[in-house]
C-alpha positions as CSV (number, residue, x, y, z in Angstrom):
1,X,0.0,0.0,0.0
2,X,1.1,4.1,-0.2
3,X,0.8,6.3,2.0
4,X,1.3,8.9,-0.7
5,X,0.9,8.6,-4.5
6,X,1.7,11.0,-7.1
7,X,0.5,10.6,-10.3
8,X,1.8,12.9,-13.2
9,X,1.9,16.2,-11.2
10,X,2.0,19.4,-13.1
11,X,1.9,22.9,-11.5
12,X,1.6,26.4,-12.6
13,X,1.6,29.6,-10.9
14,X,-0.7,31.7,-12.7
15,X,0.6,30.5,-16.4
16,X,4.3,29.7,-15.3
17,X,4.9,25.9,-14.9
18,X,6.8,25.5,-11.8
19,X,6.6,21.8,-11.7
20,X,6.0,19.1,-14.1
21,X,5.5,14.9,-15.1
22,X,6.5,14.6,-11.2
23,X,5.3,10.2,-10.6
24,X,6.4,8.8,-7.0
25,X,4.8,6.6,-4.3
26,X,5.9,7.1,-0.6
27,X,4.8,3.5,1.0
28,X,5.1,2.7,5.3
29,X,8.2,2.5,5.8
30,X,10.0,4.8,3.2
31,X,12.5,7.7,4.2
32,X,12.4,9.7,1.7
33,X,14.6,12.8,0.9
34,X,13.8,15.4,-1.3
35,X,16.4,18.0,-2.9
36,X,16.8,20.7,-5.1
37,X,18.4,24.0,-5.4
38,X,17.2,26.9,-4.0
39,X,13.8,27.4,-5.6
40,X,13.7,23.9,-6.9
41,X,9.9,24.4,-5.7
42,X,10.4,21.7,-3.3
43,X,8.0,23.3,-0.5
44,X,5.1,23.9,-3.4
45,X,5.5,20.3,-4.2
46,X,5.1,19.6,-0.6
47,X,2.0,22.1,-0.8
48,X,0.5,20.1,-3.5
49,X,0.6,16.9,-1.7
50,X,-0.9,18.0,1.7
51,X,-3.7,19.7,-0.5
52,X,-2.6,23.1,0.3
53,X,-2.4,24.1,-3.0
54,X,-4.7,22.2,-6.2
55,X,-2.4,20.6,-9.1
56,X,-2.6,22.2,-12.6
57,X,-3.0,18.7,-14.0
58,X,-2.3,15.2,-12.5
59,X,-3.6,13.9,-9.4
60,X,-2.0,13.5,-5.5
61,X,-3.8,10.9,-3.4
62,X,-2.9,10.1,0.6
63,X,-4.0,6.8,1.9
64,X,-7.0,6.8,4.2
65,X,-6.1,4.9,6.7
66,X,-2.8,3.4,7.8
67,X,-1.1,0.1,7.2
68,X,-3.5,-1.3,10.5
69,X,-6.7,0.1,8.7
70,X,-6.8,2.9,11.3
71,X,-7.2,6.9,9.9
72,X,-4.0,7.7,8.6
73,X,-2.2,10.6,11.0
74,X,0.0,13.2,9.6
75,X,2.7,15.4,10.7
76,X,3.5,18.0,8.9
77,X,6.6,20.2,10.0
78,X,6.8,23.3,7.6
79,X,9.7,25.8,7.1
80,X,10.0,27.8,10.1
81,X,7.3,27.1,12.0
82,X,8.2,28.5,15.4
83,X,7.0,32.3,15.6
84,X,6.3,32.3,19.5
85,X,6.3,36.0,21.0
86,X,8.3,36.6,24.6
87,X,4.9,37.0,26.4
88,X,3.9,33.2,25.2
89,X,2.8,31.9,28.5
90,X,2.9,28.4,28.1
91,X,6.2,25.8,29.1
92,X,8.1,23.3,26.6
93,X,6.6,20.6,28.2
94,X,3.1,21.8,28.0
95,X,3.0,22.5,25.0
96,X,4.4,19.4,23.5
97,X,2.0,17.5,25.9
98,X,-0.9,19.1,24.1
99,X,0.1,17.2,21.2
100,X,-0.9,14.2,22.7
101,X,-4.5,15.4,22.7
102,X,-4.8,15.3,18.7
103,X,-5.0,11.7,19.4
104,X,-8.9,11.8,21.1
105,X,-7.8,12.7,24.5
106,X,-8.9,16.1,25.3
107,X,-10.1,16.8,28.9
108,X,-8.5,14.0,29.5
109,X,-5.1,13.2,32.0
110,X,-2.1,11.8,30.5
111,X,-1.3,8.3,31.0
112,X,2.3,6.7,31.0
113,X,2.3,5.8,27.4
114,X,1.6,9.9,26.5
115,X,4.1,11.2,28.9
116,X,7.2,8.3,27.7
117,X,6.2,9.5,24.3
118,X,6.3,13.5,25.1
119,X,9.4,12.3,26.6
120,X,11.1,10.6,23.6
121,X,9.9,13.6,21.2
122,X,12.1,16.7,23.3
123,X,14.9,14.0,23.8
124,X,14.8,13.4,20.2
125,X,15.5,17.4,19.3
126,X,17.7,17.7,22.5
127,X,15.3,20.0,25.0
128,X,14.1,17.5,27.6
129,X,16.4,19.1,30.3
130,X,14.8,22.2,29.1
131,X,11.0,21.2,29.4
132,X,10.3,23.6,32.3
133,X,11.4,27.2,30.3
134,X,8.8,29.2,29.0
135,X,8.9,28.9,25.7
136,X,9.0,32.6,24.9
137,X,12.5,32.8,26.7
138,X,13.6,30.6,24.1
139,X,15.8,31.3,21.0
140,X,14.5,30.6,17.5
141,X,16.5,27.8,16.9
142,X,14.7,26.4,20.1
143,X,11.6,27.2,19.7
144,X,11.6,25.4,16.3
145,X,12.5,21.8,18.1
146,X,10.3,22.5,20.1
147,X,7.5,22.9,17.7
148,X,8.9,19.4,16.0
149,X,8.6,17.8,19.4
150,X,4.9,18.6,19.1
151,X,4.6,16.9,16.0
152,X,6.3,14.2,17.0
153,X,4.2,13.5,20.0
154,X,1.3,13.1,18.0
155,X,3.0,9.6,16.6
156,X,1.8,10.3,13.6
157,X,1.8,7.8,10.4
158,X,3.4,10.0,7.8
159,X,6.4,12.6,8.4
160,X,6.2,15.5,6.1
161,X,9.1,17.4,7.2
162,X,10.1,20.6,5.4
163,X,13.7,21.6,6.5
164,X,13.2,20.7,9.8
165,X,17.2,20.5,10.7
166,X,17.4,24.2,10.8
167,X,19.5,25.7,13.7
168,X,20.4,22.2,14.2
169,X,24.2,21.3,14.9
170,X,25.7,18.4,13.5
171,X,25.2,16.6,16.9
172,X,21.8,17.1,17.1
173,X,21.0,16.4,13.3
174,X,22.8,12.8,13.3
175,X,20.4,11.9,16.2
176,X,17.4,13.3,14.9
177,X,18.2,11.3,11.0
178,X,18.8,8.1,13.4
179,X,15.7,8.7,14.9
180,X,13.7,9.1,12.0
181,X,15.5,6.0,10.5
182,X,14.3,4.0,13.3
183,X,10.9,5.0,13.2
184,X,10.5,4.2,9.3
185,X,12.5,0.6,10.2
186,X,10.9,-0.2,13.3
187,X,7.6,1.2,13.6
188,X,6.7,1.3,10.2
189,X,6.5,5.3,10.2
190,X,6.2,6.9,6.5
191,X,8.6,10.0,5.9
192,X,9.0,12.4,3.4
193,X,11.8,15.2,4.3
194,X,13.4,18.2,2.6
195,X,17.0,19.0,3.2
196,X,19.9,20.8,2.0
197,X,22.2,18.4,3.7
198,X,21.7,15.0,1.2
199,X,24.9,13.9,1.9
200,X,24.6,13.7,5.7
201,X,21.0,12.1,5.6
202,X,22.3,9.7,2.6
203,X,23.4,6.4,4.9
204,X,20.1,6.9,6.8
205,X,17.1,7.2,3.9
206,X,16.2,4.5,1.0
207,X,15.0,6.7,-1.6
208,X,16.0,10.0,-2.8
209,X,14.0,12.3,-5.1
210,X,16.0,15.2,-6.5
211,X,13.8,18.4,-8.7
212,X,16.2,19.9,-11.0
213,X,15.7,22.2,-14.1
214,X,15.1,20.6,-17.2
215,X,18.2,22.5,-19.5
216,X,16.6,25.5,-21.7
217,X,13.2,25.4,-19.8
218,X,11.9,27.2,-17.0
219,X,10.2,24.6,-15.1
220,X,12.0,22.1,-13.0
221,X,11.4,17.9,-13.3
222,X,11.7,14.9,-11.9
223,X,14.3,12.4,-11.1
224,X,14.3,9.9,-8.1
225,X,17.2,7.2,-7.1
226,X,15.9,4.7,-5.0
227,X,19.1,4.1,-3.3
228,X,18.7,0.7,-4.1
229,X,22.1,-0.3,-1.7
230,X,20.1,1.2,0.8
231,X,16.5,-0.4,0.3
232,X,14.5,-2.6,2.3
233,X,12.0,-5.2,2.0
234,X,8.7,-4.1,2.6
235,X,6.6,-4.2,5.5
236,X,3.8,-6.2,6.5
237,X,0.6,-4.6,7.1
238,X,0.3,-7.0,10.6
């Protein structure tokens, strides 16, 4: 099964084609990073497939459910996401705890399995020790793990992660591609990631789709190496 399917993907703004004859499946289990140069049009393709913007032509489809038959949960992690003011009153912990409630919970306590899993997500972008700052003392850098920690509480099915690495150090970006490799290896997770830094995320991703610009046109196409040295049998759906 896919989590996300692509299926001759064309896009114009106004009449300029941006993108075009763009074809790839993202299935549970994939790690998937996509590249370009700057204005490769990576986040509008990333637009297109969360339904944020409509296709010209061609057609983007996200499973339903997941590979259990439950309602498919995504995370989506765009470009700078953190824009929290000084006066924001709420903790770290808090408000990666509140991500636990997309997950049918409201009004209601945390168990263990919810607070071991708002655990994992600030250990995963380095600010557990930090879980009792305000988050308006924080910097931006911080603010924005923070704001993946949220997403990763959710536990979602499928990762859309646009340049999340950003005001990252090298630390702290090998143990965030580790922990994404893991969660596409062991827990079946679906990921689809943007990144300037392909050569450090090579060893932990199976699939790599690169736009480019097709030589005398203005748009920019498709090509996709599946890393094959890298692959890995697929997973069952039990």
């Amino acid at each position: 099964m896919y989590y996300i399917k692509v299926d001759e993907l064309a896009f114009h703004y106004e009449q300029e084609p941006v993108l075009t004859n763009i074809s790839f499946e993202l299935n549970p289990g994939d790690f998937i990073m996509l590249t370009g140069e700057n204005g490769a049009a990576k986040t509008t393709l990333i637009r297109n497939i969360l339904g944020l913007l409509k296709p010209t032509t061609g057609k983007v489809s996200l499973s339903p459910n997941n590979r259990l038959g439950e309602k498919l949960v995504v995370g989506y992690v765009p470009q700078q996401v953190a824009s929290f003011n000084v006066g924001f009153p709420s903790t770290v912990l808090e408000l990666v705890q509140s991500g636990r409630y997309q997950r049918g919970k409201w009004f209601k306590k945390l168990n263990k399995e919810d607070k071991e899993q708002v655990k994992r997500a600030l250990e995963s972008v380095g600010m557990w020790d930090m879980r009792y700052k305000k988050i308006g003392e924080l910097s931006g850098g911080q603010k924005q793990r923070i704001s993946i920690a949220r997403v990763f509480a959710t536990d979602p099915d499928l990762f859309v992660l646009d340049e999340p690495t950003t005001g990252m150090d090298t630390k702290s970006r090998e143990e965030f591609y580790k922990l994404l490799k893991h969660y596409s290896e062991a827990h079946g997770k679906g990921i689809l990631m943007v990144t300037h830094d392909h050569d450090e995320l090579r060893k932990y991703c199976n699939k790599h789709i690169e736009l480019i610009r097709k030589v005398g046109l203005p748009w920019r196409c498709f090509s996709m190496d599946s890393c094959k040295e890298l692959s890995r049998p697929p997973l069952s759906s039990h």
